[in-house]
KEFILO-680159 format. One record per residue (C-alpha): x, y, z. Coordinates in steps of 0.1 Angstrom, whole numbers, plus 5000, padded with zeros to 4 digits. Last residue first. Example, Ala and Ser with C-alpha at 12.3 -4.5 7.8 and 13.67 -1.06 7.14 Angstrom:
# KEFILO-680159
513749895071512349555078
END
This chain:
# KEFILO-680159
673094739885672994539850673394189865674994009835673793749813674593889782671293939770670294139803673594339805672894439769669894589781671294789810673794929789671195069767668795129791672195359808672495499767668995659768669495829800672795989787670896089757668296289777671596429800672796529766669596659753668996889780672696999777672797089741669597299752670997449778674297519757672097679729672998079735676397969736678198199758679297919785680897749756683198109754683998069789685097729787686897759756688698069776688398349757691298669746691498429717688098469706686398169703683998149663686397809657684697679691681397799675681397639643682897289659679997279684677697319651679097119635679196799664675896909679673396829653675096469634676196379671672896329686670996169657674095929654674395839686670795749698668795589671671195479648673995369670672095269701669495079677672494939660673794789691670494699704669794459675673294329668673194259711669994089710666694209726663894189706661594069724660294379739661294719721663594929737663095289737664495599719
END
């Protein structure tokens, strides 16, 4: 997910952040976080039983990838609206 110079408006990097970040991001984890927190058993804690999930390193590699992606992001609409980004 990178920016691509000169074409940095706010529609353009809105919908890049939507399409190319969010929406790839949430359409894998959101069902299958929602399989697994209805899979808790009751005797669990939800952080306990998230702590079990054999894919919670890689959920977490690609948050903290995502996260990085959304700060050039923010950092590019900073630019376009005139704003110092740091």
């Amino acid at each position: 997910m990178t920016l691509l110079a000169g074409s940095l408006t706010v529609a353009y990097s809105s919908e890049n952040l939507c399409n190319k970040g969010l929406r790839p991001f949430l359409t894998k984890w959101h069902p299958a976080l929602q399989v697994w927190e209805a899979e808790r058993p009751s005797n669990l804690s939800p952080k306990a039983h998230e702590k079990n999930c054999s894919e919670e390193p890689q959920l977490r590699r690609e948050l903290k990838e995502l996260n990085q992606a959304l700060e050039q992001y923010a950092n590019a609409l900073a630019v376009i609206v005139g704003v110092d980004p740091s």
